[in-house]
VEXZA-587440 format. One record per residue (C-alpha): y, z, x; residue in three letters. Coordinates in nm, 4 decimals. Last residue first. Layout:
VEXZA-587440
- Y,Z,X,ALA
...
end
This chain:
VEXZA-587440
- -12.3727,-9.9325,-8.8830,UNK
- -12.3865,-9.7441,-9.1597,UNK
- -12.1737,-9.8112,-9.4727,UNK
- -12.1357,-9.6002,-9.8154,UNK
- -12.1140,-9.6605,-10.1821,UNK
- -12.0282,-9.5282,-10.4723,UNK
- -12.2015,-9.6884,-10.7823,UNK
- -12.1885,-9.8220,-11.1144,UNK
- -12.4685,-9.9653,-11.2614,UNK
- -12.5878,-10.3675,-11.3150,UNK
- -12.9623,-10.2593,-11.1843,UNK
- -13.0148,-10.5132,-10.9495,UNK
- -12.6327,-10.6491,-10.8753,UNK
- -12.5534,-10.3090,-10.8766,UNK
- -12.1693,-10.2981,-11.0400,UNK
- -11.7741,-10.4396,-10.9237,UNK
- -11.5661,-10.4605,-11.2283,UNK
- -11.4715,-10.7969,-11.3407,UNK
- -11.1779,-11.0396,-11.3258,UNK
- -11.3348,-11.3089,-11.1503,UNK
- -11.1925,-11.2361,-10.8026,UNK
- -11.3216,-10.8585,-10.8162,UNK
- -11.6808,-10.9745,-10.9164,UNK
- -11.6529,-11.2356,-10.6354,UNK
- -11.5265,-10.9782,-10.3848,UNK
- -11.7784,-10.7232,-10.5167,UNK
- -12.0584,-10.9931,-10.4019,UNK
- -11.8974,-11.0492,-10.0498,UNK
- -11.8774,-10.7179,-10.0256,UNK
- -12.2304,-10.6436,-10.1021,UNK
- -12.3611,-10.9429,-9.8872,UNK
- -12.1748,-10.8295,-9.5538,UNK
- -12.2878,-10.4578,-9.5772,UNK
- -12.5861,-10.5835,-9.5945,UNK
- -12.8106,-10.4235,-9.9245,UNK
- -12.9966,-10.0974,-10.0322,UNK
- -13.0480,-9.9531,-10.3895,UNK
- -13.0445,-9.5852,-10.4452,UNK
- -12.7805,-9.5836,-10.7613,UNK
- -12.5595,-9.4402,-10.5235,UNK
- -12.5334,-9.7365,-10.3338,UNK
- -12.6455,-9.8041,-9.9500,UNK
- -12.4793,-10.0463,-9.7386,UNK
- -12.6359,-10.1311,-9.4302,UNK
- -12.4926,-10.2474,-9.0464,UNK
- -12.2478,-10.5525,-8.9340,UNK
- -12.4684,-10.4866,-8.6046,UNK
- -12.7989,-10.4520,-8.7580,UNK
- -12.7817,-10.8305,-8.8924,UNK
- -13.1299,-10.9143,-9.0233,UNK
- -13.2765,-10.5560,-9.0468,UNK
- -13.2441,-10.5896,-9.4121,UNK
- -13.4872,-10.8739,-9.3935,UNK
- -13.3700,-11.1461,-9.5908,UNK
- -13.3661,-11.2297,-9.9817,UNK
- -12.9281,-11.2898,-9.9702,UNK
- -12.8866,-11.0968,-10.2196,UNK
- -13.1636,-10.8629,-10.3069,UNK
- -13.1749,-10.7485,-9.9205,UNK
- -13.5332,-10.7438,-9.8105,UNK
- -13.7080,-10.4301,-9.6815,UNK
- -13.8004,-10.2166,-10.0319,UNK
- -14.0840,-9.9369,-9.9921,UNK
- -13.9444,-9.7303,-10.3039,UNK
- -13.9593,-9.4389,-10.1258,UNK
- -13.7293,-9.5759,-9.8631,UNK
- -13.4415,-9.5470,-10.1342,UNK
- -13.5824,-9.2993,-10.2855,UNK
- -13.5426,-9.0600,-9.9400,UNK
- -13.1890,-9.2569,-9.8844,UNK
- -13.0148,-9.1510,-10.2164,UNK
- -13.1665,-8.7834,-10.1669,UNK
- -12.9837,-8.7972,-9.8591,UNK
- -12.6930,-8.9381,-9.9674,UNK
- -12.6286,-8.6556,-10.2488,UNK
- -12.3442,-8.7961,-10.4064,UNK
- -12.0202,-8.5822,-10.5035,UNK
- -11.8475,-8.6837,-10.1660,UNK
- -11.8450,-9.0387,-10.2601,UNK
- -11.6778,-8.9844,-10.5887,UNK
- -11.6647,-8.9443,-10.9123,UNK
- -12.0120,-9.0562,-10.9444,UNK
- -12.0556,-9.4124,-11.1457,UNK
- -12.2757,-9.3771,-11.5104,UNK
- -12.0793,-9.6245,-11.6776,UNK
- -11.8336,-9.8560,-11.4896,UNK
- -11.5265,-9.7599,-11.2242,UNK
- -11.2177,-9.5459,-11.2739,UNK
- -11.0043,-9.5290,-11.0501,UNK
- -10.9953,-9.4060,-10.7157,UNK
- -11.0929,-9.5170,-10.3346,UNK
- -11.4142,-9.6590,-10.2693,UNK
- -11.7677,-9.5481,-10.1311,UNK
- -11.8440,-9.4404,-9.7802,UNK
- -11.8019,-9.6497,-9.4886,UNK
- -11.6338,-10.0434,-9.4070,UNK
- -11.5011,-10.1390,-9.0863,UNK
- -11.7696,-10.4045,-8.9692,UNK
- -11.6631,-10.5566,-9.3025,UNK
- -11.3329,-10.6391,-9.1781,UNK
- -11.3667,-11.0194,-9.1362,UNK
- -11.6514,-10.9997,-9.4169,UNK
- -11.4670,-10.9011,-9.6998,UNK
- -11.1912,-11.2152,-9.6241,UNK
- -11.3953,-11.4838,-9.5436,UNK
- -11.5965,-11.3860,-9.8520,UNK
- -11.2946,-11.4007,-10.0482,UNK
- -11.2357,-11.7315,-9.8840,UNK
- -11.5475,-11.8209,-9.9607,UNK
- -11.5068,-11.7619,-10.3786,UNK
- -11.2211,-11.9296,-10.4022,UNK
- -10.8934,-12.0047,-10.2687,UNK
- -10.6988,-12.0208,-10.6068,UNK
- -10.4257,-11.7248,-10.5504,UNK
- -10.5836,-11.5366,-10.7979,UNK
- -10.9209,-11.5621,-10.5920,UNK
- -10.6945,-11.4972,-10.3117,UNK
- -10.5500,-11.1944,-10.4361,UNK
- -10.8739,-10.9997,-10.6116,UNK
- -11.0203,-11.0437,-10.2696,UNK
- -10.7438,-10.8975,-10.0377,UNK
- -10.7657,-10.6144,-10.3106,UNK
- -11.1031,-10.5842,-10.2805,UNK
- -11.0714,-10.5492,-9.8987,UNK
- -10.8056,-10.3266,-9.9581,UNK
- -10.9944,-10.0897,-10.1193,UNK
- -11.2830,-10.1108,-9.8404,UNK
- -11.0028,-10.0736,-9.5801,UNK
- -10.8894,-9.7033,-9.7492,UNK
- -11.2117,-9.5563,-9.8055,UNK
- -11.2815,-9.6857,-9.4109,UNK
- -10.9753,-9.5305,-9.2835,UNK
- -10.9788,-9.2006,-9.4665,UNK
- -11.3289,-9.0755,-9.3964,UNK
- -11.2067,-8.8041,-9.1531,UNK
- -11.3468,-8.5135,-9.3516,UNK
- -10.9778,-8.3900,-9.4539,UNK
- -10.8677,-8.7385,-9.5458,UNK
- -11.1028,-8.8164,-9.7740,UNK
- -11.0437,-8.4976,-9.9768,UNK
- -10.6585,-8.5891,-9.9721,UNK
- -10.7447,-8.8966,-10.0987,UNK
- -10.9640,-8.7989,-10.3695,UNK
- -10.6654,-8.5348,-10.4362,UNK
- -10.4686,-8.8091,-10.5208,UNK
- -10.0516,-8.7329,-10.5989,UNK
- -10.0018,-8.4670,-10.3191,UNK
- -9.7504,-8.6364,-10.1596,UNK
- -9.8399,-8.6598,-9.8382,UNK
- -10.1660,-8.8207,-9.9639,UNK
- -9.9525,-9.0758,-10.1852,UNK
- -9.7439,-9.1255,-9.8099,UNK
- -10.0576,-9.1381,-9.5929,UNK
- -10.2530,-9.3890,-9.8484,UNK
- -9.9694,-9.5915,-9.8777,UNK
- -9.9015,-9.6602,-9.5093,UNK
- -10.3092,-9.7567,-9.4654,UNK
- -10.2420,-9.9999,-9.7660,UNK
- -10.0033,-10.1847,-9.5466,UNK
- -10.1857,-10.1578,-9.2458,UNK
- -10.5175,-10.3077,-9.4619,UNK
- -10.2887,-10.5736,-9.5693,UNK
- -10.1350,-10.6619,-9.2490,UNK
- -10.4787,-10.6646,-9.0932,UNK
- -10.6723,-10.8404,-9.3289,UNK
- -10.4104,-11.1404,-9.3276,UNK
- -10.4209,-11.1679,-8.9834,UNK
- -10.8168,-11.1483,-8.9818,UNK
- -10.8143,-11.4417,-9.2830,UNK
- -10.7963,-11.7878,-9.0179,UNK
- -11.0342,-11.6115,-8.7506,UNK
- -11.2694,-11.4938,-8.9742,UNK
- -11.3159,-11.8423,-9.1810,UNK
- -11.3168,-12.0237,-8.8195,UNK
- -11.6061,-11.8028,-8.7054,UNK
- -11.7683,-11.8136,-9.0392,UNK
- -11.7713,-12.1887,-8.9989,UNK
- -11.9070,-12.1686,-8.6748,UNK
- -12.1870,-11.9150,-8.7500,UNK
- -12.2976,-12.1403,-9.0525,UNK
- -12.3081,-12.4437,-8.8577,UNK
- -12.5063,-12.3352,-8.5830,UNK
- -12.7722,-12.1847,-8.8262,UNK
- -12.8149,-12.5207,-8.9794,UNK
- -12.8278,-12.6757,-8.6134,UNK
- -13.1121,-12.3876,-8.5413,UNK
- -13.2725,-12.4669,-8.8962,UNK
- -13.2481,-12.8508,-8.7990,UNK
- -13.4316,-12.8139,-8.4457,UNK
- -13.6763,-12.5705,-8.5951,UNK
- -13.7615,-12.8019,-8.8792,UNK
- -13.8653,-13.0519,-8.6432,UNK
- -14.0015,-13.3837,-8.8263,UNK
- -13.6958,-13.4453,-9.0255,UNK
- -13.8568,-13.6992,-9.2970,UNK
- -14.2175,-13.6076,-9.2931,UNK
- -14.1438,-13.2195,-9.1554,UNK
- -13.9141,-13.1939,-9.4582,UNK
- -14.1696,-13.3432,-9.6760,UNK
- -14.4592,-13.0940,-9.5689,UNK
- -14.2107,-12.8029,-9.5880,UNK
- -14.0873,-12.8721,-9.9694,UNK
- -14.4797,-12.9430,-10.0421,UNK
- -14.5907,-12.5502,-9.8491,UNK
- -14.2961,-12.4619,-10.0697,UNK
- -14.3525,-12.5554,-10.4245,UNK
- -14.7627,-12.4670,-10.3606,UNK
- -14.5937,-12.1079,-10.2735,UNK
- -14.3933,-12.1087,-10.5857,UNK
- -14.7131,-12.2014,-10.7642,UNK
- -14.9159,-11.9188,-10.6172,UNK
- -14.6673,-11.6464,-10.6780,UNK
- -14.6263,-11.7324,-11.0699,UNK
- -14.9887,-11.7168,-11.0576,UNK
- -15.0237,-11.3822,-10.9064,UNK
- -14.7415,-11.2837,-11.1239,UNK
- -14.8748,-11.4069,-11.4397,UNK
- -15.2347,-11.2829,-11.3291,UNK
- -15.0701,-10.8907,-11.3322,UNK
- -14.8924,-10.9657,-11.6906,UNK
- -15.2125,-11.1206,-11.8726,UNK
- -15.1246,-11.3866,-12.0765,UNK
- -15.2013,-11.6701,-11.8057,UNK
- -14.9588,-11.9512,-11.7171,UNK
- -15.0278,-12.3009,-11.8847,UNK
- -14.9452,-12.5823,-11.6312,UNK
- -15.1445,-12.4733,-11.2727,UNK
- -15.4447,-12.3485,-11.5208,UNK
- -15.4637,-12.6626,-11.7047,UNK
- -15.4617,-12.8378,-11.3616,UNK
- -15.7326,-12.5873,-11.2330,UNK
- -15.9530,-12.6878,-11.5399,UNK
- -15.9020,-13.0569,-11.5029,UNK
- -16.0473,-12.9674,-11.1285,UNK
- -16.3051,-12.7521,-11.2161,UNK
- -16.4420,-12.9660,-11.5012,UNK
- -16.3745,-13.3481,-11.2296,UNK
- -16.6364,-13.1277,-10.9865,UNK
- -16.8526,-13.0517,-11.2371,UNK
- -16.9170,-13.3406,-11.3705,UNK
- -16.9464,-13.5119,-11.0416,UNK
- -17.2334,-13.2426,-10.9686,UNK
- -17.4154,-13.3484,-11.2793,UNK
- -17.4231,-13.7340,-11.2193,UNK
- -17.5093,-13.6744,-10.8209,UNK
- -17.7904,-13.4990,-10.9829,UNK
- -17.9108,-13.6974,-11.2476,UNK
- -17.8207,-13.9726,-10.9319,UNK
- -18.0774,-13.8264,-10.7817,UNK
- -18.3117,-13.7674,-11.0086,UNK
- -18.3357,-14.0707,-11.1153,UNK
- -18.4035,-14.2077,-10.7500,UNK
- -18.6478,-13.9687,-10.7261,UNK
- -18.8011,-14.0492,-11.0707,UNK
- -18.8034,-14.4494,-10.9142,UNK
- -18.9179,-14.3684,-10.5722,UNK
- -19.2670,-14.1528,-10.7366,UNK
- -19.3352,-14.4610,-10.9882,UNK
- -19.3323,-14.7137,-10.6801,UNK
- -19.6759,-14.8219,-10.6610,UNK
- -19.8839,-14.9473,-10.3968,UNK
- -20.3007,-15.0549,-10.5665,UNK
- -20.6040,-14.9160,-10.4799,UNK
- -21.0080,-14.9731,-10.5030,UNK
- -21.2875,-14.7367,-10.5104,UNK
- -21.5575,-14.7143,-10.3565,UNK
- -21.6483,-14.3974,-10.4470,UNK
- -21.5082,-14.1940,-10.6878,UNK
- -21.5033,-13.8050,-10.6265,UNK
- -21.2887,-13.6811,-10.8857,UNK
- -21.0176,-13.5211,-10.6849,UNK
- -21.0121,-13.6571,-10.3120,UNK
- -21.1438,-14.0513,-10.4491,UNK
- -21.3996,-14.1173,-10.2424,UNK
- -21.4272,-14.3301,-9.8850,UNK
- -21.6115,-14.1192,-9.6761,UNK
- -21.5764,-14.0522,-9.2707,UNK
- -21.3921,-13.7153,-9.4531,UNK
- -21.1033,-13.7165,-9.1560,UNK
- -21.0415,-14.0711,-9.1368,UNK
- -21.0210,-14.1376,-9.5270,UNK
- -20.7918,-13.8176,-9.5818,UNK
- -20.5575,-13.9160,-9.2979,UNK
- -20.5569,-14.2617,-9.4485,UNK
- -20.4857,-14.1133,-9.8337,UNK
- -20.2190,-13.8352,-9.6730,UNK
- -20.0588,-14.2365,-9.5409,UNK
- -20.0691,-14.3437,-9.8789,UNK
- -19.9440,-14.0786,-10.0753,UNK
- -20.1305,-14.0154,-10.3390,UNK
- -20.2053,-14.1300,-10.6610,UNK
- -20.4963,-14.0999,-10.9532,UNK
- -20.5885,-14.3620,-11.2357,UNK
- -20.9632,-14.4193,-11.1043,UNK
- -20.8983,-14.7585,-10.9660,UNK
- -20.6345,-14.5917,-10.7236,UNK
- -20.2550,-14.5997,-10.6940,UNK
- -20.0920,-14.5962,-10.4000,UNK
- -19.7433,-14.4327,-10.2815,UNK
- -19.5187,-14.4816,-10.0061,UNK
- -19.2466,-14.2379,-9.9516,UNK
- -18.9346,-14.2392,-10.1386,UNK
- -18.9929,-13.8781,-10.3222,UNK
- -19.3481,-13.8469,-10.3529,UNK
- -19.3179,-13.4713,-10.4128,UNK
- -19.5136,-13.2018,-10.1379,UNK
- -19.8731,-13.0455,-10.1998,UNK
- -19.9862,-13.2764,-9.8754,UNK
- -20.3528,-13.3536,-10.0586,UNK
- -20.2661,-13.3150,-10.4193,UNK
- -19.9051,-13.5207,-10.3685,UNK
- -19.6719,-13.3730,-10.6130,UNK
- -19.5846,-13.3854,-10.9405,UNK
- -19.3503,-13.6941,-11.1071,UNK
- -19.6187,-13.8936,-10.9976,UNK
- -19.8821,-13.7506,-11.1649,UNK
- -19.7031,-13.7961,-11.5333,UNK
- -20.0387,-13.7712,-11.7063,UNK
- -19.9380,-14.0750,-11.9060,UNK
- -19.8105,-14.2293,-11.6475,UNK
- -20.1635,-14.2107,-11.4996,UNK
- -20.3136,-14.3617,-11.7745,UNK
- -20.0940,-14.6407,-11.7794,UNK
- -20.1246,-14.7059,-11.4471,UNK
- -20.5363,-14.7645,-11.5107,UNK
- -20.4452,-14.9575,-11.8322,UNK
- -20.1974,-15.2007,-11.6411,UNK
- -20.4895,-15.2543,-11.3454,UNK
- -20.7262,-15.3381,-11.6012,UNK
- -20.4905,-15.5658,-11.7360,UNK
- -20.4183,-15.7102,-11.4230,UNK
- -20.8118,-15.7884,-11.3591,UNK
- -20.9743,-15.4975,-11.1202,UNK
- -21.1761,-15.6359,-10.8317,UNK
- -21.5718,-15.6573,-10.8543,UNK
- -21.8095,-15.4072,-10.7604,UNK
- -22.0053,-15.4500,-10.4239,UNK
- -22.3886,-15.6011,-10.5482,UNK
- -22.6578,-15.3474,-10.4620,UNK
- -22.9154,-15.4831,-10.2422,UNK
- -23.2193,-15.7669,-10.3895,UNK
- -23.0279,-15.8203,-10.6131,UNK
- -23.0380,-16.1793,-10.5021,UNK
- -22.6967,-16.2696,-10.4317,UNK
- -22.7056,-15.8871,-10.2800,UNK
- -23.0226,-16.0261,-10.0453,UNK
- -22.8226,-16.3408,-10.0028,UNK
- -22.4959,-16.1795,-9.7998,UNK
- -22.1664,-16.0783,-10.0529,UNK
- -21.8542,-16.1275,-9.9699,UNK
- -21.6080,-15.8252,-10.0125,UNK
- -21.4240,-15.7887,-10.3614,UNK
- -21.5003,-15.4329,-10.4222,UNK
- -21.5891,-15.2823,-10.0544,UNK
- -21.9948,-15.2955,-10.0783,UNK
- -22.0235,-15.4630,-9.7210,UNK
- -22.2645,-15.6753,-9.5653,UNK
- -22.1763,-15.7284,-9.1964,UNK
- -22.0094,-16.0255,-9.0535,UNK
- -22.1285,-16.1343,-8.7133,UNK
- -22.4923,-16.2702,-8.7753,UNK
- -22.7710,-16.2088,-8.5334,UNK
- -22.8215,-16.2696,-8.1854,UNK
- -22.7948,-15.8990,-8.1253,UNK
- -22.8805,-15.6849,-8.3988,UNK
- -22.5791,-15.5536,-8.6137,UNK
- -22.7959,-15.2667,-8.7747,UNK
- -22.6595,-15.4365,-9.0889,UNK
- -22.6346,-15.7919,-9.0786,UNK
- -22.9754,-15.7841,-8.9228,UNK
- -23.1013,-15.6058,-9.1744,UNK
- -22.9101,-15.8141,-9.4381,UNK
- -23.0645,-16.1194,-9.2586,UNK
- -23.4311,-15.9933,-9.2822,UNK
- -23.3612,-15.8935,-9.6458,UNK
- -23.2500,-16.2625,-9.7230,UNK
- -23.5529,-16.4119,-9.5103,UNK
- -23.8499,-16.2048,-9.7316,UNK
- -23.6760,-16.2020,-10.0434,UNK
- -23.6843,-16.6213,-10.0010,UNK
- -24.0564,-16.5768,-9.8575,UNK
- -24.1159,-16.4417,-10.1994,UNK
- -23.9891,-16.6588,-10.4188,UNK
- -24.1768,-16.9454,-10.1952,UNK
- -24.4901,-16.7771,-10.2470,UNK
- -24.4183,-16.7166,-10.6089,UNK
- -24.3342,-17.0278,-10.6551,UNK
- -24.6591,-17.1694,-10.4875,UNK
- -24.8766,-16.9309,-10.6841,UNK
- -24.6975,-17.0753,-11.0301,UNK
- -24.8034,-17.4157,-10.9019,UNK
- -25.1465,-17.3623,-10.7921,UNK
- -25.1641,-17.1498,-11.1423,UNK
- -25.0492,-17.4576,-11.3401,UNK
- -25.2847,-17.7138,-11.1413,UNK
- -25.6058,-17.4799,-11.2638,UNK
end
């Protein structure tokens, strides 16, 4: 009879326990004024109020151990879901902040907030988990950062390949003829653009030194013309004498053809311009003084030379060239520079042109001074492009 008073009394007191912890859970709960400020929660770690002590109310679950934690990331390594991208924003995690949650799956964590907020529900958005806890990770900043420099990596590579390649290129000229020129063009022009680029380092203006350069030249030629135009003279009146007594004679019918279309003069000064030539480069006065020489009295120079005979292939004479035909292939061929000197044959259009017989075009100035050199070596004036004969004639 004592033992069932007793087990009454426990149950009683069992039961008015229940009683007071549900009462406070309530209260908890529905936030009842007067009553207790922290409400029960089932958040996994949160404290727990009597009735969950009790189990009397579901308990919250407990927090994830680190090995838990390492088997949960492991799993979704092995899935690779951060090297995808985000399920709720459908962009890649790239450096932004990423958590992991107790059911293996990621997000970003900010998408995660937004998805919290706008649900009013706190499940995983893929399988559904609730109350689940979560863990920052930095799986999605460490691909991206591989991936990076994977990329910075391959673009390098590239970059040093095209360069090693050009420098190949720059030292081992192609086989094909057209590309050889191209790159014959592009090398001299490199050779140039550097030549300039020091010159303006050291001079700093070019134009000032070109126009001193240019100075120079003219004075020297002035002097060079002055101190030989005596000399021209009296050996272009001298040959001038001969001409009129050997065509007075009969003894050159060249001459005497010359004569009758009024080209006398200027046949006879261009011989005696190579003669002037031939006798100061015997004399020992070089190369410029021949070219002193030619160009004093180039301004008087015409059609062709006088006789003899000259290399292979050269008309008889002047008159036996069709100039015409010589000018039309001449412009045909699209030419502007003079092959000596590589200016503009328009550079000096008051000393005039000298075209050849073999159609090629130079100044007046530049051929003579080339026959005079030919003449003072002990050669026979040719085409210094195509090494031919010729007959040739002056326009001013």
């Amino acid at each position: 009879m004592r033992r069932d008073k007793d087990s009454k009394a426990k149950a009683d007191r069992h039961a008015l326990l229940a009683a007071a912890a549900l009462q406070d859970h309530l209260a908890r709960r529905l936030r009842m004024p007067g009553g207790p400020a922290v409400q029960p929660s089932l958040e996994p770690g949160a404290p727990m109020t009597l009735a969950q002590h009790l189990n009397l109310i579901p308990r919250p679950p407990p927090l994830l151990s680190e090995d838990q934690w390492s088997e949960v990331h492991l799993r979704s390594r092995l899935r690779q879901d951060s090297a995808n991208e985000c399920v709720i924003c459908k962009e890649e995690f790239q450096t932004g902040a990423q958590v992991l949650l107790s059911c293996s799956h990621t997000f970003h964590r900010h998408c995660l907030a937004s998805f919290e907020r706008y649900s009013r529900a706190k499940t995983c958005p893929l399988c559904r988990a609730a109350q689940y806890q979560k863990r920052p990770i930095t799986d999605g900043q460490d691909l991206f950062r591989v991936k990076c420099a994977t990329r910075i990596q391959a673009a390098w590579r590239g970059h040093a390949a095209r360069r090693a390649y050009r420098e190949l290129r720059r030292h081992n000229p192609p086989k094909d003829e057209r590309l050889r020129k191209k790159w014959a063009a592009e090398r001299l022009q490199e050779e140039n653009d550097r030549l300039l680029s020091k010159m303006e380092d050291e001079v700093g203006d070019l134009d000032s030194l070109f126009a001193e350069l240019d100075a120079s030249v003219a004075k020297s030629r002035e002097v060079c013309d002055a101190a030989l135009r005596p000399l021209a003279a009296r050996l272009q009146q001298g040959l001038l004498r001969e001409a009129e007594a050997e065509a007075a004679s009969g003894r050159a019918a060249g001459r005497l053809a010359l004569v009758e279309s009024d080209t006398v003069a200027p046949a006879v000064a261009c011989s005696g311009q190579q003669h002037l030539a031939l006798q100061l480069g015997r004399a020992g006065l070089g190369v410029s003084a021949g070219l002193g020489a030619v160009a004093g009295a180039g301004a008087a120079g015409a059609a062709g030379s006088g006789g003899g005979e000259g290399p292979a292939g050269r008309p008889a004479s002047a008159a036996a060239v069709d100039w015409d035909a010589v000018v039309a292939r001449a412009r045909a061929r699209g030419t502007q520079d003079c092959p000596i000197c590589l200016g503009h044959i328009s550079r000096r259009g008051n000393e005039g042109i000298a075209w050849l017989s073999c159609t090629h075009c130079f100044h007046i100035d530049c051929i003579m001074a080339f026959e005079a050199f030919e003449l003072a070596s002990g050669g026979t004036p040719c085409c210094p492009v195509c090494r031919s004969g010729y007959r040739r004639r002056c326009f001013t």
